[in-house]
MARFI-726564 format. One record per residue (C-alpha): x, y, z; residue in three letters. Coordinates in steps of 0.25 Angstrom, whole numbers, plus 5000, padded with zeros to 4 digits. Each point is the difference from the previous one (the first is absolute). Last residue first. Example, Ala and Ser with C-alpha at 12.3 -4.5 7.8 and 13.67 -1.06 7.14 Angstrom:
// MARFI-726564
505549965029SER 499449865002ALA 
***
This chain:
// MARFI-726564
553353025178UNK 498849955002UNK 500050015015UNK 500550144997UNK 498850044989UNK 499049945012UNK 500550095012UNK 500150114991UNK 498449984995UNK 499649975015UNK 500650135004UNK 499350084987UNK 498549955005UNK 500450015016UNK 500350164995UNK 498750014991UNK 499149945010UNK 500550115010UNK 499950094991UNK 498549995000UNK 499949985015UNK 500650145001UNK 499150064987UNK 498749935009UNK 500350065013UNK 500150134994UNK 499149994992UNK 498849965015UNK 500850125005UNK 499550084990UNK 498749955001UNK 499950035015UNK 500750134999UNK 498850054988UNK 498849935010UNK 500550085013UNK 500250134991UNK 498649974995UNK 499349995015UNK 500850115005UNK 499450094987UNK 498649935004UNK 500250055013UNK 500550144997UNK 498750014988UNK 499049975013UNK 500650095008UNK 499850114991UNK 498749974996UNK 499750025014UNK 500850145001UNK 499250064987UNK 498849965006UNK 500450105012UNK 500550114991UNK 498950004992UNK 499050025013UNK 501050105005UNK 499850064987UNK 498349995002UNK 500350075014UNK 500550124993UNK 498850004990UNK 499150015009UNK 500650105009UNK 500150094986UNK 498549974998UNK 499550055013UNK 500750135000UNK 499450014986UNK 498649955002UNK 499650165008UNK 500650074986UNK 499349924992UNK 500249894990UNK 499550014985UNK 499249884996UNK 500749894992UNK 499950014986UNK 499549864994UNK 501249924992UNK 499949994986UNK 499649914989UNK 498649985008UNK 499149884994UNK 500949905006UNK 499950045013UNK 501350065008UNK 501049915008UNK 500249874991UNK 500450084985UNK 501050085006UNK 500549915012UNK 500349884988UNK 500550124992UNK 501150045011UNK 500249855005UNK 499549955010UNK 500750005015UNK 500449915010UNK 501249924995UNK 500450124991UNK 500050105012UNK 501249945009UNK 501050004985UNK 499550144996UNK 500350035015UNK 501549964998UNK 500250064986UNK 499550145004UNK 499550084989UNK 499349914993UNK 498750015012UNK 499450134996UNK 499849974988UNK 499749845002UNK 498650035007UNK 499550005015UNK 499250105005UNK 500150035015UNK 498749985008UNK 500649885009UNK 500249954987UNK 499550054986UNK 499449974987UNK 498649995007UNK 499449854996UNK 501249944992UNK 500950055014UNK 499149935007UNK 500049874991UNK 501650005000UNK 500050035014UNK 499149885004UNK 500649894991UNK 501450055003UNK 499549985016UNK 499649854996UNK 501649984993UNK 500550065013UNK 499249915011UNK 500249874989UNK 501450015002UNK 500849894989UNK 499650104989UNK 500750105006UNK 501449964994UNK 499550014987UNK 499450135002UNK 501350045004UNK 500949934987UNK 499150064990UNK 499149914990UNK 500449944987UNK 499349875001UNK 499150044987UNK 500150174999UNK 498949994989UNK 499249915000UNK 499850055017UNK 499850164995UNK 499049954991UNK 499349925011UNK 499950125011UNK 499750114990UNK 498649904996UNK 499949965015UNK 500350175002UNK 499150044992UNK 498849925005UNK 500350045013UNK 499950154996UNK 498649974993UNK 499449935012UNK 500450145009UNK 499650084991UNK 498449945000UNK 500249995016UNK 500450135002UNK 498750044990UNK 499149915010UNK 500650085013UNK 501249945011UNK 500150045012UNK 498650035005UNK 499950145004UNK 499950055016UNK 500750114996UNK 501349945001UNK 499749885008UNK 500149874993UNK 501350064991UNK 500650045016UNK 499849865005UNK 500449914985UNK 501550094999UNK 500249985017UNK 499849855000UNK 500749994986UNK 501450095004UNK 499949935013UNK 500049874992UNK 501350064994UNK 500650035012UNK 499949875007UNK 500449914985UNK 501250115000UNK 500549965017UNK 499749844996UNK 500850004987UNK 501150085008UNK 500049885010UNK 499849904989UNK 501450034995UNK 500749985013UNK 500850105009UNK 500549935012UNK 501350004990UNK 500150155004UNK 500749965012UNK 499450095013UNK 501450065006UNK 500049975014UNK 499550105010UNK 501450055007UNK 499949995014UNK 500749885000UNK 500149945012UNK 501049875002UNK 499349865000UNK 499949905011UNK 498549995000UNK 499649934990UNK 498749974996UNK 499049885005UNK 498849994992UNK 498849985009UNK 498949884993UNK 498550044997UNK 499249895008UNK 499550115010UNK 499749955014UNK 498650005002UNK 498850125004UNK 500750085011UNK 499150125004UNK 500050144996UNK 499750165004UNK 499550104994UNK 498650025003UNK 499649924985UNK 500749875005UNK 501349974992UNK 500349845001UNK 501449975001UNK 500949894993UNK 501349965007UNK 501349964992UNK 500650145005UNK 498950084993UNK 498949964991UNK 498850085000UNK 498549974998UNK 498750104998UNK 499950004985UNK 499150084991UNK 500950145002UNK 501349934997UNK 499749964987UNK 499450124995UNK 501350075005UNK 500849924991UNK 499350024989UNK 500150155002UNK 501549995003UNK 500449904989UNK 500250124989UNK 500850115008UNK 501049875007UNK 500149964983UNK 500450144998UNK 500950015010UNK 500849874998UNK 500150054984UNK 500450145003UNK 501349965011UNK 500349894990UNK 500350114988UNK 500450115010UNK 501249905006UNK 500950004987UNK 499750174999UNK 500649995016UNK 499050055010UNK 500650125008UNK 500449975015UNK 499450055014UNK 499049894999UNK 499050085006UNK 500350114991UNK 500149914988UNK 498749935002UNK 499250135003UNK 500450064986UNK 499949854993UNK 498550025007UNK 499750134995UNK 500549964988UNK 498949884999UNK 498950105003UNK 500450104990UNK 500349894989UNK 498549935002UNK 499350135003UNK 500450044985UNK 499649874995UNK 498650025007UNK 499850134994UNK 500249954985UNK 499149885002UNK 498850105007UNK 500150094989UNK 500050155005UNK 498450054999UNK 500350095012UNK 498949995010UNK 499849864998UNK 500949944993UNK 501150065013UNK 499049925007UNK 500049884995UNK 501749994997UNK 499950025016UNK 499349885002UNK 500949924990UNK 501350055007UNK 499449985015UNK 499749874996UNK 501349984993UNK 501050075010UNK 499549925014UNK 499550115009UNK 498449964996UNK 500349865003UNK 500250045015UNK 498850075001UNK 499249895008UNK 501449975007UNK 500250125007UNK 498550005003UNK 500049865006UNK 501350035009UNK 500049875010UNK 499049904993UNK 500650024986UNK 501350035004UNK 500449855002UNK 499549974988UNK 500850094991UNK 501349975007UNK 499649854997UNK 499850014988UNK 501450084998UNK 500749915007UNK 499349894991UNK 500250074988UNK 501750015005UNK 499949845002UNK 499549974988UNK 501050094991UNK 501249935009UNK 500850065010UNK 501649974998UNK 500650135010UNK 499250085003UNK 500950095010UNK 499150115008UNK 500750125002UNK 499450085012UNK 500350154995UNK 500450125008UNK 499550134998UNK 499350015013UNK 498349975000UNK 499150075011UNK 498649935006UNK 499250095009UNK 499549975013UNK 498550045004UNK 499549875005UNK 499349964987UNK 501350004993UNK 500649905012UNK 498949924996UNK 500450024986UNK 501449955001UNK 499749905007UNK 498949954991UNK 501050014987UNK 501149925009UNK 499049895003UNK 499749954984UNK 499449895005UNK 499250005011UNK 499549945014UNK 501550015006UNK 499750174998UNK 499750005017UNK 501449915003UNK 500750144996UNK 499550075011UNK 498550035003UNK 499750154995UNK 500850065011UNK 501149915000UNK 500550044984UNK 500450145007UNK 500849935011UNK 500849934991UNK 500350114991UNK 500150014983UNK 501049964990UNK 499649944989UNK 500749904987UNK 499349914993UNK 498850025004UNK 499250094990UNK 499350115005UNK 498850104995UNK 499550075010UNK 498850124995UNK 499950114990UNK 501650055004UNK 500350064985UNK 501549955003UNK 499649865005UNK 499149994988UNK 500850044990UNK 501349935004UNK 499349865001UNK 499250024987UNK 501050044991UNK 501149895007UNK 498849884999UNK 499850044986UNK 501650034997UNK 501149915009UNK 498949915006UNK 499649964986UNK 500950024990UNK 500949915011UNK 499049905000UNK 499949994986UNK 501549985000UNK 500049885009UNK 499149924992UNK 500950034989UNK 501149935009UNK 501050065006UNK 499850115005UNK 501150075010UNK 499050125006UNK 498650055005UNK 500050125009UNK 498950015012UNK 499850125005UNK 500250035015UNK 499350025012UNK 499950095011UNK 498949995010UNK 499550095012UNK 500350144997UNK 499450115006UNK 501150095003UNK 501449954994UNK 500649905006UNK 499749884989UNK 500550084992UNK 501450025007UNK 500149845004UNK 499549984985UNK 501450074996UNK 500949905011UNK 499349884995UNK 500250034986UNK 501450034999UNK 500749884999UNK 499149974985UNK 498949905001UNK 499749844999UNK 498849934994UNK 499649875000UNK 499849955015UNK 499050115003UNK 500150135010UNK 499550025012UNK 500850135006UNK 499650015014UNK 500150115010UNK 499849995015UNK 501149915003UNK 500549875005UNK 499149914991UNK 499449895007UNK 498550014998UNK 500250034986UNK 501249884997UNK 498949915006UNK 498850054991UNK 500949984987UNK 499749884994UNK 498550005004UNK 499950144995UNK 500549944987UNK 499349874999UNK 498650095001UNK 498949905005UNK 500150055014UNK 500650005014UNK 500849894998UNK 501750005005UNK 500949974991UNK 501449945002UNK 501650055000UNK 500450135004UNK 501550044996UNK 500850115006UNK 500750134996UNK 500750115008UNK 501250024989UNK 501450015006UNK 500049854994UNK 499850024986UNK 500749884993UNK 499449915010UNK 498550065000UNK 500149974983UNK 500449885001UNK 498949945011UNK 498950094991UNK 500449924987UNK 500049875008UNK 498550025005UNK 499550044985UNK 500149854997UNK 498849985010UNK 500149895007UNK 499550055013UNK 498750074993UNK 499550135004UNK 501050084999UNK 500150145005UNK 501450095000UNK 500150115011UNK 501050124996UNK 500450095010UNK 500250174998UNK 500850095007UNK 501150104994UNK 499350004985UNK 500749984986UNK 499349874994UNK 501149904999UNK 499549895008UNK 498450014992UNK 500850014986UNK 500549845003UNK 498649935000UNK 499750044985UNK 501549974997UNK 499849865005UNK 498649994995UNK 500350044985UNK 498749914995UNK 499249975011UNK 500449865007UNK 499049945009UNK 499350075011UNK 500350135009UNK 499450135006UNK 501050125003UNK 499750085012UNK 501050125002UNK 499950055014UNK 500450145000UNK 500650085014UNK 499750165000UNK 501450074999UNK 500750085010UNK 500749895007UNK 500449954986UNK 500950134998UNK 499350074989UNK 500550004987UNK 499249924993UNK 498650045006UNK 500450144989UNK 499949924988UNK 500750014989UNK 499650054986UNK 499149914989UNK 500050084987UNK 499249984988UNK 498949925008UNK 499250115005UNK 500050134991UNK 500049944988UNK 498949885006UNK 499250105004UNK 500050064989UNK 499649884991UNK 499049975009UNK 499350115000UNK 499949994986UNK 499549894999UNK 498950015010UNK 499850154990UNK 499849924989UNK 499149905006UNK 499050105004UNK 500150084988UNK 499649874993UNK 498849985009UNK 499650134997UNK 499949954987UNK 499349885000UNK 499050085011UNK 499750124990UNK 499949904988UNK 498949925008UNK 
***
């Protein structure tokens, strides 16, 4: 077990890094095409198919990037189903302020399956002018020269689909941010890793290239109307034929615009649901790729062989992973996160990192999706059947907004109180799960013996008798922190839990704990004194009361040494980490006061005014009455 946790590890490390490479070499520099500068006669003609229905958010400028692309001979057909689409009058515009453009409109469906996309586009399919088509979806647009570099990909010797990488931007919603940390770092890893490694297709739809005559010999496109996710089994089929799949450096920017926090989990259900019938094994192993189940195996199996503290190693694959992913968001994004962004960009990733496993146990025990108002049925061979129209209403976004392809700042007021609450309650009861596994199973010894019981008893009597002295004393004379944390019953419970902890062993995370070694930094006196004991209190609580010394500890060896000095590296980033969520918590509370101290004064202020204006209607009405006299 601790072989397969670890190799499972090196596994994912070398995915990761893979990635990362390919992305430097990649997506730093995107150079021009040759196919561009060719005389059209020379050039293989593109028909660029672009599906349609309702108002995606940026769909003016997303419908725009197909008449600038920078290639001699291409046409654009547009599918609509509906005559009364609203989409219909942003086309019209768009064909009059580019004339010189070959583009057309195609309105109406034809059936050939259940798939509301394949029966949109079916029409446009069978009349397209050319060979090579570029299917690419309503919600994302492209820079002007990623036709002409596809083109040369596509060119090369056994290649029979390019595709693109989907690139999340504009959120502006919370909602919208987890789906950016989503598609922009996981999905991205993944994406990139698996397409440069080569194991098998993996294709996502919303923007491919591939050719007409290729997709004829597996049945045409009215072949895939029988399932959902259509582009992944094109793509494989054409895999299955011998061609290969290539990527170009160019990104397909996806907009999100105002997405909610329901509707991304249920994109993401959906996803999850949808690939459970068309790449089981992908999606059996999937939760094993997700940073805390791959974090807390590994932490096993570094114990195992190693002896390093679970806790300890798993904080320390935490910060690795998460960099990993800032790294891979920055090359992507082509920009450098901003220090205002980092606090929002960590709080959206940590909460996409903690709802992934629950997530996914939802979506495996369910066999429905939603999508366009319609709700399917997924049957175990892939395909799917109508069941009712979905009751859950479309919002309508706008589509007559400029592109920015600038990801929006992420406003750190999204970060709350109980959000931080939430991340320290996760990480403490890992702290227990992990603390009460290995004490159950170290040398198959129970965890606690009679005489640990015995000292146990008389330290709790001791600290009731230290507690109450210590409450006569002080009275209401309590600091200005812990007095804010007594409103958070999460903190005040983790207090309780650290303070026994530390009564039982004198240390944390295996570094003792005891005021010399804190007085010398004001700051971490301050974080230490609302979780520690006292020096005496950790003297007399730590070792029996028949001992007035503590026990020698055994002398380490030379093989213990390495292992120790790893162990005590990941026990600082431990610290460190602790240290960050206190942190937090003492810069909201510091908000919170600030708020309360300008409130107040305003509330003086207001009165002192008020105050003087008595006065001066007081001293007006006493001249008015010493005239009148007068």
């Amino acid at each position: 077990m601790g072989f397969a946790t670890l190799g499972l590890s090196i596994a994912l490390g070398l995915f990761i890094a893979g990635d990362e490479l390919k992305v430097w070499c990649c997506y730093s520099k995107l150079e021009r095409s040759k196919s561009s500068q060719l005389p059209p006669d020379k050039t293989e003609g593109v028909s660029i198919i672009r599906p349609l229905k309702g108002l995606d958010c940026n769909l003016y400028e997303n419908l725009a990037s197909s008449f600038r692309q920078d290639y001699p001979k291409f046409e654009i057909i547009f599918s609509v189903a509906d005559e009364n689409d609203p989409a219909i009058k942003i086309v019209k515009d768009l064909i009059k302020k580019y004339p010189k453009v070959d583009a057309r409109l195609t309105i109406g469906e034809r059936r050939v399956g259940v798939n509301p996309k394949i029966n949109n586009i079916i029409r446009s399919y069978e009349s397209a002018k050319y060979d090579i088509l570029w299917v690419k979806d309503s919600n994302v647009y492209v820079d002007p020269g990623c036709l002409s570099r596809s083109i040369d990909k596509l060119n090369q010797p056994n290649v029979g689909l390019v595709h693109h990488l989907p690139f999340a931007v504009r959120p502006d919603t919370f909602g919208s941010e987890l789906e950016m940390i989503f598609l922009n770092t996981m999905h991205a890893k993944m994406y990139l890793s698996i397409n440069f490694i080569g194991p098998d297709s993996c294709v996502v739809g919303k923007s491919c290239v591939y050719r007409k005559s290729d997709l004829e010999k597996v049945g045409g496109l009215k072949y895939f109307g029988k399932y959902m996710a259509e582009d992944n089994l094109l793509a494989r089929e054409l895999w299955r034929m011998g061609y290969k799949h290539a990527m170009t450096g160019d990104l397909a920017y996806q907009p999100l615009g105002s997405t909610s926090s329901i509707d991304y989990f249920m994109r993401r259900s959906r996803w999850t649901r949808i690939r459970k019938y068309t790449v089981t094994a992908a999606t059996v192993v999937e939760p094993f790729t997700e940073s805390i189940v791959c974090g807390l195996c590994s932490a096993y199996g570094f114990n195992l062989l190693w002896n390093i503290h679970p806790l300890n190693f798993f904080a320390f694959h935490l910060i690795t992973w998460f960099m990993f992913d800032l790294a891979l968001f920055q090359a992507l994004s082509k920009r450098i996160v901003e220090v205002e962004d980092i606090r929002g960009f960590i709080m959206a990733w940590a909460i996409r990192e903690i709802t992934a496993l629950p997530l996914y146990l939802y979506s495996i025990a369910g066999s429905t999706v939603d999508w366009r108002d319609t709700t399917y049925l997924l049957n175990s061979d892939a395909t799917v059947a109508i069941v009712s129209p979905s009751k859950r209403k479309q919002h309508s976004l706008s589509a007559i907004t400029p592109p920015n392809t600038q990801t929006r700042r992420m406003s750190s007021s999204n970060v709350h109180p109980w959000l931080v609450s939430i991340l320290s309650s996760i990480i403490l009861a890992i702290d227990i799960v992990l603390d009460i596994l290995l004490k159950s199973q170290r040398n198959g010894k129970p965890s606690e013996s009679k005489t640990e019981k015995k000292e146990e008893k008389h330290r709790n009597i001791r600290k009731r008798r230290r507690k109450n002295d210590a409450d006569e004393t002080n009275g209401n004379s309590s600091d200005e922190r812990e007095m804010a944390n007594q409103d958070d019953p999460i903190l005040s419970a983790a207090g309780r839990y650290l303070r026994s902890s530390l009564g039982r062993t004198s240390s944390y995370l295996g570094v003792p704990y005891n005021e010399d070694e804190t007085d010398s930094s004001p700051d971490e006196s301050n974080f230490l004194s609302n979780q520690c004991l006292s020096d005496d209190e950790q003297s007399t609580s730590s070792y029996p009361p028949s001992s007035s010394s503590p026990p020698h500890s055994s002398p380490i060896n030379d093989a213990s040494h390495k292992r120790s000095l790893l162990n005590e590296i990941l026990r600082s980033v431990s610290i460190g980490l602790s240290m960050h969520l206190q942190n937090e918590k003492n810069v909201i509370e510091g908000h919170r006061r600030e708020r309360r101290s300008s409130i107040s004064v305003a509330r003086e202020s207001l009165e002192n005014s008020g105050g003087e204006r008595v006065r001066g209607r007081s001293m007006s009405i006493n001249v008015l009455t010493s005239q009148e006299s007068y």
